[in-house]
C-alpha positions as CSV (number, residue, x, y, z in Angstrom):
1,X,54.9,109.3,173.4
2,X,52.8,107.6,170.9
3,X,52.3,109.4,167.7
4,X,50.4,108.3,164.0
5,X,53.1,107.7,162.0
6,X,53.0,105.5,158.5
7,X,54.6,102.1,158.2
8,X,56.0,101.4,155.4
9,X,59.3,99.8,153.9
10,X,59.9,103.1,151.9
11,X,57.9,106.0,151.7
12,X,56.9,107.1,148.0
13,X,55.1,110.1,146.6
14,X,51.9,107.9,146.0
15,X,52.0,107.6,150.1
16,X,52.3,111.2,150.5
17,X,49.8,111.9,148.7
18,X,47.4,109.3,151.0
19,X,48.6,110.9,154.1
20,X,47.1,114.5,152.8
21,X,43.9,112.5,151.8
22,X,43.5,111.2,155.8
23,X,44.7,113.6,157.4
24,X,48.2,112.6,158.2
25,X,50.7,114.9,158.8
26,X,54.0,115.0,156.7
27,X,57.7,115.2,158.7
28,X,60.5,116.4,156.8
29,X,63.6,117.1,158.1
30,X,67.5,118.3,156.3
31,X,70.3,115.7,156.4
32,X,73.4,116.0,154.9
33,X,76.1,113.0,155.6
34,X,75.3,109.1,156.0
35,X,75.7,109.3,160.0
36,X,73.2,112.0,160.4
37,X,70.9,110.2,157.5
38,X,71.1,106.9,159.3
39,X,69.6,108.7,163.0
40,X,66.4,110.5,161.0
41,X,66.0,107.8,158.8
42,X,66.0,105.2,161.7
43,X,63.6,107.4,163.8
44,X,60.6,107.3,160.8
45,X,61.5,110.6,159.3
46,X,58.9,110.7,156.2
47,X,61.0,112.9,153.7
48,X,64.9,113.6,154.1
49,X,65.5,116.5,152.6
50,X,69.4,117.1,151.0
51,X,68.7,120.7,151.1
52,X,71.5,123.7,149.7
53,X,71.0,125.0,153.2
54,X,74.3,122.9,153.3
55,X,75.9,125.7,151.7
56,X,74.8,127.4,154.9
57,X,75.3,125.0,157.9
58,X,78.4,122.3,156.5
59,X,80.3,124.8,154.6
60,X,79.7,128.3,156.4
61,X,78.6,130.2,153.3
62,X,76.3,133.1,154.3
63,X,73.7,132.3,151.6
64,X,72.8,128.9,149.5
65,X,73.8,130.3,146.3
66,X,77.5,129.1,146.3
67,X,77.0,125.4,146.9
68,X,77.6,123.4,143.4
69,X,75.6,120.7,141.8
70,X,78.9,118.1,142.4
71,X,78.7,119.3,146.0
72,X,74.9,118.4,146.3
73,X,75.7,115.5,144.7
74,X,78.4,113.9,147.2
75,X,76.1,115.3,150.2
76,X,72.8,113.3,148.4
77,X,75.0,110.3,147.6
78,X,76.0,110.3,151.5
79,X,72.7,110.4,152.7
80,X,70.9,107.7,150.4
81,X,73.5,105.4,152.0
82,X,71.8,105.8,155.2
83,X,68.6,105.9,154.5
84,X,66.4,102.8,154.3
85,X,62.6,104.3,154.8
86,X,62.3,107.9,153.8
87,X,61.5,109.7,150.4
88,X,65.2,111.3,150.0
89,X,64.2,114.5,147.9
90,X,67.4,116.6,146.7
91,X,68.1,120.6,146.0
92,X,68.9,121.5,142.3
93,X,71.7,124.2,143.5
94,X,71.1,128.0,142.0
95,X,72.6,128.1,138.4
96,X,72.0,124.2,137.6
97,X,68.0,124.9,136.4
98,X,67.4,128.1,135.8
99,X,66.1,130.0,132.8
100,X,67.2,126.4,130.8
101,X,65.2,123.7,130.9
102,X,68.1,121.3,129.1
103,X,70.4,122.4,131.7
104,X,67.9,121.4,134.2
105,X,67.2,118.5,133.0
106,X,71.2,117.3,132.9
107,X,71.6,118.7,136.1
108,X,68.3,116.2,137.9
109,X,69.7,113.0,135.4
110,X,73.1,113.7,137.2
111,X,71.8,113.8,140.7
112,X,68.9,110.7,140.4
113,X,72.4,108.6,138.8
114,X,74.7,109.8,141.1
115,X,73.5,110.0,144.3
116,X,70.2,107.4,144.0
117,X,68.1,110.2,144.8
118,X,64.1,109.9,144.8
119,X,63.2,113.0,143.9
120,X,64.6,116.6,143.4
121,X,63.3,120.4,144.6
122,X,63.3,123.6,142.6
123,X,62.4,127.3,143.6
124,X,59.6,129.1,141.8
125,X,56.9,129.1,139.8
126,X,55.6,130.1,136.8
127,X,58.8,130.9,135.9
128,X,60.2,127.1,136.5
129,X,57.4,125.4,134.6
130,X,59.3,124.2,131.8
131,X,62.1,123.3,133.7
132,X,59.7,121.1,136.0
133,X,57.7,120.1,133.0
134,X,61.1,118.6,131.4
135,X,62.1,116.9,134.9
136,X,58.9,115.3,135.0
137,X,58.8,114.3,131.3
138,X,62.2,112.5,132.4
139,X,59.9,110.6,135.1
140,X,61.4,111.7,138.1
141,X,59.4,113.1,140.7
142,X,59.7,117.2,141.2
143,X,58.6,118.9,144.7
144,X,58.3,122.7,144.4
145,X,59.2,125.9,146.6
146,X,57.2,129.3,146.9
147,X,57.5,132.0,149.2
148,X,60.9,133.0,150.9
149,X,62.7,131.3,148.0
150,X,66.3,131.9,149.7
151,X,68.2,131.3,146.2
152,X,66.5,134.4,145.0
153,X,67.7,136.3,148.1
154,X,69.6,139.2,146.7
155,X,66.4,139.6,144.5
156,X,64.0,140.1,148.0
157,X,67.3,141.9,149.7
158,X,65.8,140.7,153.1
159,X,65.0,137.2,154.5
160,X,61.3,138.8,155.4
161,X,57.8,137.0,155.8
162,X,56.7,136.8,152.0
163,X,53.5,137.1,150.4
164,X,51.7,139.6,153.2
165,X,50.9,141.8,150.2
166,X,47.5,141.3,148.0
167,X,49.6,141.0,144.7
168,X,52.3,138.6,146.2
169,X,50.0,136.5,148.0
170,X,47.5,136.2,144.2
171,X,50.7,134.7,142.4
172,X,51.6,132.6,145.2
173,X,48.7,130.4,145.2
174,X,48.4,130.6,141.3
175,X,51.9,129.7,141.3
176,X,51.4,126.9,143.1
177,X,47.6,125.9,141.1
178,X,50.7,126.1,138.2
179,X,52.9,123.6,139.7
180,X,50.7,121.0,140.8
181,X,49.0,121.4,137.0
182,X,52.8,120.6,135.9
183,X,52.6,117.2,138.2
184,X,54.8,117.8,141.1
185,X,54.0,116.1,144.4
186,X,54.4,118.5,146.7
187,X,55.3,121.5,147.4
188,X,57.2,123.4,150.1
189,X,56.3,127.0,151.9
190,X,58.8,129.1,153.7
191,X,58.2,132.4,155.9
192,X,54.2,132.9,154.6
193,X,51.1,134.0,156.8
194,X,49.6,131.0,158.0
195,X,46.4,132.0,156.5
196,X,47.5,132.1,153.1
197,X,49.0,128.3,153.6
198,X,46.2,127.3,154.7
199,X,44.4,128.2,151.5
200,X,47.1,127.1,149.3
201,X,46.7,123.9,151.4
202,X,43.3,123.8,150.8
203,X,43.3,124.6,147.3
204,X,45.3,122.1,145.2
205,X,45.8,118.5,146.1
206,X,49.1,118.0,146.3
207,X,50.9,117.8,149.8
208,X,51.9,121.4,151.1
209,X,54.9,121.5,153.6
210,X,55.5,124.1,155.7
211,X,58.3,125.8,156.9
212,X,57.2,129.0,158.9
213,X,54.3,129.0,157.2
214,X,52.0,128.0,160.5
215,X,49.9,125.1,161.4
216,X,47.1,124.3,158.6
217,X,49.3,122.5,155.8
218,X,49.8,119.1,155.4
219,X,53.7,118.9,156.6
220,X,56.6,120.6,158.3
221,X,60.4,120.7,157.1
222,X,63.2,122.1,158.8
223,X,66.8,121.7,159.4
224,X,68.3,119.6,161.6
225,X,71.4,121.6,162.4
226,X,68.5,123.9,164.0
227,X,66.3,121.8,165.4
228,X,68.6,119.9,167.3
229,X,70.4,122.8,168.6
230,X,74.4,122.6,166.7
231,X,73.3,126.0,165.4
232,X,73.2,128.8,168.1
233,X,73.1,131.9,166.1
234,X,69.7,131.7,164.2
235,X,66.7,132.0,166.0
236,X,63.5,132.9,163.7
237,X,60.1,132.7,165.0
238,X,59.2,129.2,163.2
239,X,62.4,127.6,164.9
240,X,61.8,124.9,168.2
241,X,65.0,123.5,169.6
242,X,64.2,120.0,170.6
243,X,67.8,119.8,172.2
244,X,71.0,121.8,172.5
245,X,73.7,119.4,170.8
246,X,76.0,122.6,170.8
247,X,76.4,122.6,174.2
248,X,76.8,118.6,174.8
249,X,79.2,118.6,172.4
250,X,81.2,121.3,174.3
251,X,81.2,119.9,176.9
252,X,82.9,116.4,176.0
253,X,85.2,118.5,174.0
254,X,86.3,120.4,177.1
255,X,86.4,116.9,179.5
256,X,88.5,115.3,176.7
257,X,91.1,118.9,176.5
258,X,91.4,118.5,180.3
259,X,91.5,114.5,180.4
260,X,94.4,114.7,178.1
261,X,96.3,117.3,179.9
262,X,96.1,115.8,183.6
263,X,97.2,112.1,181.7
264,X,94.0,111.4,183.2
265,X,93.0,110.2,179.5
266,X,93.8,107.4,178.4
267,X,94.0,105.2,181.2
268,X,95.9,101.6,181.3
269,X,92.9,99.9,180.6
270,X,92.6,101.7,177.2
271,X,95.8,101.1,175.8
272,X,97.1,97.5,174.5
């Protein structure tokens, strides 16, 4: 299948912000580890995303908050190995930014040395801006997050649609006016009425990336643990299985068990 896809040696934020302008749409997908990086990087993947979802799908915490800014670190520095082509954009974990703008700005020095990171992502809005202000003073590139921020989950008590309601919905779009007046090149929104992307999309300039958050933005994002099927257990609306890795991998699992007891594995020709 032929699809319009940029080619480029790298992708940059200057090239994101040319696809918005013509129309292009933005793919963005999670990696976590150099073998997984190297397969989405090597299919044209425009943004890599080292999100703290890893908290979620490599170490089996039931929310993001417990991952730590050294873990983010080894699973950025992992996945910059493999990548040759996309922006790789990085998670600053809950605790390493907020309410401090120093400590935020420590924490995105430590990842962009670290790791070789392109750029970083923070939650929120108004509430960020200085943090995102100091990042960017720094000169690395800062991609913000509205809506179902899943850091502040025990703050929303419920992994919900956001922003249906007048008053959420009137500081979501001015929170994101705020961040692309701070200078950050894009931003991502989760679990939002499509409606309300779309006029966030159509609203500031900067690249909007969706994540259940319908068809009218400029991008999508979403994990590859999902999309690819290793994940069986969550199954929101947003979410399309383009294969079911979980139950390949089974499967050679269970041939290899049973080749190993019948001695049918290994064979004389591979031994030495």
């Amino acid at each position: 299948m032929s699809v319009h896809r940029t080619e480029v040696k790298r992708i940059t934020t200057h090239i994101l912000q040319e696809m918005k302008v013509r129309g292009e749409k933005i793919s963005m997908l999670t990696a976590y580890d150099y073998s997984m990086a190297r397969i989405v990087d090597g299919a044209g993947m425009d943004i890599i995303l080292v999100g703290d979802s890893a908290s979620n799908v490599m170490a089996g915490h039931e929310t993001t908050l417990p991952i730590t800014l050294d873990q983010m670190i080894y699973h950025a520095a992992a996945v910059v190995r493999g990548v040759s082509r996309a922006l790789v954009v990085v998670d600053l974990p809950f605790g390493s930014y907020q309410g401090n703008s120093s400590e935020a700005l420590r924490s995105t020095i430590r990842i962009m040395k670290e790791s070789g990171a392109h750029a970083i992502k923070i939650e929120g809005g108004v509430e960020i801006k200085e943090s995102a202000m100091r990042i960017l003073s720094a000169g690395v590139p800062v991609m913000g997050h509205l809506g179902l921020t899943p850091q502040s989950i025990y703050k929303f008590g419920t992994y919900a649609v956001r922003a249906r309601e007048e008053a959420e919905a009137a500081k979501l779009l001015s929170d994101a006016k705020v961040l692309e007046e701070c200078g950050c090149f894009a931003i991502v929104l989760e679990k939002i009425p499509a409606s309300l992307a779309k006029q966030v999309a159509e609203e500031v300039r900067i690249p909007i990336i969706g994540i259940g958050a319908g068809p009218y933005v400029d991008g999508q994002v979403l994990v590859l643990h999902d999309l690819v099927g290793i994940t069986k257990d969550f199954n929101p609306k947003f979410l399309r299985r383009y294969a079911d890795v979980h139950s390949v991998i089974t499967d050679a699992v269970n041939r290899y068990i049973a080749d190993v007891k019948s001695k049918e594995f290994p064979n004389e020709k591979e031994g030495y």
